[in-house]
Residue frames relative to the residue before (quaternion, step in Angstrom):
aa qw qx qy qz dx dy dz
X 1.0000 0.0000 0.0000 0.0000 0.00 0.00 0.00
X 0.4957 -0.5870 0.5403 0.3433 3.84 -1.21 1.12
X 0.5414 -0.5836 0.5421 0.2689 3.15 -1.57 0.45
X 0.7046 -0.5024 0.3338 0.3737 3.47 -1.25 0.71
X 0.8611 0.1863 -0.1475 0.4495 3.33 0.67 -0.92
X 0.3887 -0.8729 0.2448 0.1647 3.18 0.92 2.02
X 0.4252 -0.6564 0.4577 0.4229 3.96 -0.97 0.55
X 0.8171 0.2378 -0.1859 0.4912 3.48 0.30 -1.18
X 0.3480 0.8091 -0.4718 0.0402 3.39 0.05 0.61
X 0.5640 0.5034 -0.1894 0.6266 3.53 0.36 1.34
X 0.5600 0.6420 -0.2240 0.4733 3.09 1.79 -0.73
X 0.0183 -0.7020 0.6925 0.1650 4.16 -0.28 0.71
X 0.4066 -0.7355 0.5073 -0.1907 3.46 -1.41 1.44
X 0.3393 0.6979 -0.6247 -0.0867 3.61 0.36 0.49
X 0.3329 -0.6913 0.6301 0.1191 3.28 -1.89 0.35
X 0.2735 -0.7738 0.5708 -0.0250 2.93 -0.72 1.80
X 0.4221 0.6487 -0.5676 0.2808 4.33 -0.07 0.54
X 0.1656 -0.8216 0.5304 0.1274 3.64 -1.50 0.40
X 0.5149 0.5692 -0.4849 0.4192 2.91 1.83 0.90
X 0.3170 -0.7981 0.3460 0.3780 3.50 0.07 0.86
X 0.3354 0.7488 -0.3546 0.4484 3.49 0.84 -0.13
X 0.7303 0.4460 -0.0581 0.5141 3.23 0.34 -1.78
X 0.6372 0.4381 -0.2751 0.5712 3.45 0.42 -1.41
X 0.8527 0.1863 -0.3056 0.3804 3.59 -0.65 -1.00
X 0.5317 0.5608 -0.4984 0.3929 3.85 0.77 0.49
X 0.4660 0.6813 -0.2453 0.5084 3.34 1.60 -1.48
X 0.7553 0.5884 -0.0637 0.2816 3.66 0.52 -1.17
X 0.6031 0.4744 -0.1607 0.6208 3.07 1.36 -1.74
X 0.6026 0.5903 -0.2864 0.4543 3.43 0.39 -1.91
X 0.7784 0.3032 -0.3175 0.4487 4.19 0.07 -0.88
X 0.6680 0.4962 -0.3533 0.4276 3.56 0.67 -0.81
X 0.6305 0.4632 -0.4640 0.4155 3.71 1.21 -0.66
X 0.4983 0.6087 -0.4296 0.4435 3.90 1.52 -0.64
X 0.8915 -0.1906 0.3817 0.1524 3.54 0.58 -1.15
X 0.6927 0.4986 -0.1068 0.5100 2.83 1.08 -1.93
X 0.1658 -0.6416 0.6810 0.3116 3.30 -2.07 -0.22
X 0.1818 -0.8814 0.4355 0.0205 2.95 -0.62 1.14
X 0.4955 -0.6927 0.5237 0.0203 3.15 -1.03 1.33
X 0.7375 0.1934 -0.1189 0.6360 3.52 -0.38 1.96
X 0.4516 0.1911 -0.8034 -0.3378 1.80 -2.25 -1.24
X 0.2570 -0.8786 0.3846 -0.1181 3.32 -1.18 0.80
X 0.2395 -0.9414 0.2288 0.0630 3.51 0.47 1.17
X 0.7209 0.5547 -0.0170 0.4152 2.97 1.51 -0.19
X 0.5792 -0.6525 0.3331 0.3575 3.85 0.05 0.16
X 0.7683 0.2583 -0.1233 0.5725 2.59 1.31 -1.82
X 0.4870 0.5227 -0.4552 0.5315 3.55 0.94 0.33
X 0.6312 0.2661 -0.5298 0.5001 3.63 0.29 0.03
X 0.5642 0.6591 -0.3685 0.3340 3.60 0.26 -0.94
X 0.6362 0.5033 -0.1764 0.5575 3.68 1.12 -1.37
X 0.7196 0.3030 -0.2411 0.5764 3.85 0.50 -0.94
X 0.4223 0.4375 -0.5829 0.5389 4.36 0.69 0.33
X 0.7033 0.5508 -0.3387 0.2954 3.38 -0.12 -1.17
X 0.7194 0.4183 -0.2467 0.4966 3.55 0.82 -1.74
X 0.6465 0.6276 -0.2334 0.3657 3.83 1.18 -0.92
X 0.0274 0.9061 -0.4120 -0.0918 3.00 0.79 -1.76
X 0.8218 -0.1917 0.0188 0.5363 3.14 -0.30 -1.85
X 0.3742 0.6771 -0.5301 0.3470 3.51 1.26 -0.10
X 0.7776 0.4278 -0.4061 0.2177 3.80 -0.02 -0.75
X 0.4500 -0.7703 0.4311 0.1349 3.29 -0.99 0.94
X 0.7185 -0.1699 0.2038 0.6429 3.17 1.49 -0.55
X 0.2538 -0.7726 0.5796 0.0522 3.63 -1.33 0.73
X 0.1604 -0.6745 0.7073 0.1376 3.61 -1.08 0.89
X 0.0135 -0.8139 0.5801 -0.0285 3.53 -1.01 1.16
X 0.0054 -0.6797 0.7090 0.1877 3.78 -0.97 0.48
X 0.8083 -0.4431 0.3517 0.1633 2.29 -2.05 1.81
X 0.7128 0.2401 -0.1538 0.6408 4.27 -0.17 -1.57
X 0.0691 0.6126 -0.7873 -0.0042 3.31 -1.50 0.78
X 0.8300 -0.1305 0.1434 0.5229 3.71 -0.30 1.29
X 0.7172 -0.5766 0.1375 0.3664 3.50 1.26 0.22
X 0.6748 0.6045 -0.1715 0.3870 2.31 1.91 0.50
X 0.4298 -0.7729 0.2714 0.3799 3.65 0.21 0.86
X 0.3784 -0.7284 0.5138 0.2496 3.65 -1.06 1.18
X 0.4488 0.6240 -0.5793 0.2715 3.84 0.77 -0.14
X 0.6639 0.3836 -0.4516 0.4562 3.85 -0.11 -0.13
X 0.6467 0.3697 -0.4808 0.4626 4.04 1.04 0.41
X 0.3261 0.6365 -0.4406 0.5426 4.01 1.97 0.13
X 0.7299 0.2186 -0.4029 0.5071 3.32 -0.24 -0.94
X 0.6837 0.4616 -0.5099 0.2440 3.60 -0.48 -0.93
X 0.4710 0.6658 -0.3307 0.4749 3.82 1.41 -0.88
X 0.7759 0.3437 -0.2651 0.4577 3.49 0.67 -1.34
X 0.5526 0.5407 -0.5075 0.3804 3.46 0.53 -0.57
X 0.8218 0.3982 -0.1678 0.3713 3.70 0.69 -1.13
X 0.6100 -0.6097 0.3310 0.3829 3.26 1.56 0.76
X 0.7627 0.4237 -0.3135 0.3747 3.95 0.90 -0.35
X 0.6376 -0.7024 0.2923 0.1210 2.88 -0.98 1.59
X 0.0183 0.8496 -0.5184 -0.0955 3.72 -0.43 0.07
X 0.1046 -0.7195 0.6389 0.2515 3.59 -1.52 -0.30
X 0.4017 -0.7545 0.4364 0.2810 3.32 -1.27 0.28
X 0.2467 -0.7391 0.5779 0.2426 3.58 -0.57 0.59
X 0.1421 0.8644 -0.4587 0.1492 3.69 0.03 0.63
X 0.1954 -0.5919 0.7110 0.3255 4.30 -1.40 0.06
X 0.7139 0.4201 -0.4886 0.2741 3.59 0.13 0.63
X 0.4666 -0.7406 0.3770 0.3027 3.22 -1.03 0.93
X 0.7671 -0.4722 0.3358 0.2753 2.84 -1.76 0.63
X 0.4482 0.3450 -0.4791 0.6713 4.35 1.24 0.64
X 0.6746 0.3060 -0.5690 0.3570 3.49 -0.17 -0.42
X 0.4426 0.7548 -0.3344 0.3501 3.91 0.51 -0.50
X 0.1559 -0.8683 0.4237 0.2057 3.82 0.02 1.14
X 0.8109 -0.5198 0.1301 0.2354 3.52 -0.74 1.02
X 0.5928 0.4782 -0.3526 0.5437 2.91 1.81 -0.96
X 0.7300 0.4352 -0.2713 0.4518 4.14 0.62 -0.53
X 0.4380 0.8097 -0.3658 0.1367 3.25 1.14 0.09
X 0.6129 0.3159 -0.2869 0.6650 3.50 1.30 -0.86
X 0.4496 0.5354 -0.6672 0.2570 3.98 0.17 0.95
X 0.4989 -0.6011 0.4330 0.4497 3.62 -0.77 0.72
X 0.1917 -0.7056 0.6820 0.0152 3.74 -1.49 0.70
X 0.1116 -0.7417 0.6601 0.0405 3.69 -1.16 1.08
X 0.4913 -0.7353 0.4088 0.2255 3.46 -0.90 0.48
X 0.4872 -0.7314 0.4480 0.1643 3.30 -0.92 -0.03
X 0.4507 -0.1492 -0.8198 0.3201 2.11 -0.78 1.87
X 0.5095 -0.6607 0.4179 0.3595 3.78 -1.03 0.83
X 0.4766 -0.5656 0.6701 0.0623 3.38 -1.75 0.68
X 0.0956 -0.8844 0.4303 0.1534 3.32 1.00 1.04
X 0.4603 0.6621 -0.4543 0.3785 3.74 1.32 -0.29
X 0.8566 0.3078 -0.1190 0.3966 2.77 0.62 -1.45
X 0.4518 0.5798 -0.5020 0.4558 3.55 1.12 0.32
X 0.5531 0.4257 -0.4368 0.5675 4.33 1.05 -1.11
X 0.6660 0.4666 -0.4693 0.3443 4.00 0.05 -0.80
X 0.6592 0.6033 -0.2383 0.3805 3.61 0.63 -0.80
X 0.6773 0.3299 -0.1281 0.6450 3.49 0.91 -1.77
X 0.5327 0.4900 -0.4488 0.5241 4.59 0.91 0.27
X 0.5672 0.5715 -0.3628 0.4691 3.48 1.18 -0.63
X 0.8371 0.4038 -0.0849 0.3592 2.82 -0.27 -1.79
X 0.7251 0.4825 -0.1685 0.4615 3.80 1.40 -0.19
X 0.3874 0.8337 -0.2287 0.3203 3.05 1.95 -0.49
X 0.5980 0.6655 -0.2320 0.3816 3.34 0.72 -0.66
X 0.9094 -0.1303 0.0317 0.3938 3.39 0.26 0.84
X 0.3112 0.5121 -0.5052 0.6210 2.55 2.06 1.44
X 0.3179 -0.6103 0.6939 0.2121 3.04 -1.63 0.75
X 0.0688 -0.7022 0.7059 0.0628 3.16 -1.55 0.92
């Protein structure tokens, strides 16, 4: 259970996973931190569709790499273009990772949900008061 005086709270969240399992744990687990979370979402073009509707509200994005076999790096760049940070939640290691996404933080599988709120508190930190 999140602590009373939540980490990400304020924090819009989309979630990018297509195991639903995963996704709706990924989900619960932030919103008990805080966050609103955007999604979960299984799809490229479903993440791609919910950037658009979001835009500037999102604070940050938690993405796994294979969506249905498909590769999330073409929802990375869109992230970079719009300045909003992300991390992957992923079972591939960090060489299998192409170069341009390499210095993006990366959590393993099965997630360390600590250490997924420590990551997405990082990367959101900026101009939150805490």
């Amino acid at each position: 259970m999140a602590p009373v005086d939540a980490e990400l709270v304020g924090r819009c969240l989309l979630v990018v996973e297509d195991d639903y399992l995963v996704a709706s744990d990924l989900a619960s687990t932030l919103q008990e931190y805080g966050a609103e979370v955007i999604g979960p979402v299984g799809t490229v073009e479903g993440a791609l569709a919910l950037i658009d509707e979001e835009g500037e509200n999102l604070a940050a994005a938690v993405l796994d790499i294979n969506l249905h076999g498909e590769r999330a790096f073409g929802i990375a760049d869109v992230l970079n273009a719009r300045h909003v940070p992300f991390v992957f939640v992923t079972g591939y290691s960090a060489g299998s990772i192409p170069t341009p996404y390499a210095d993006h933080p990366r959590c393993d599988k099965p997630v360390d949900m600590r250490q997924l709120v420590r990551v997405l508190r990082e990367l959101t930190a900026a101009g939150w008061p805490d």
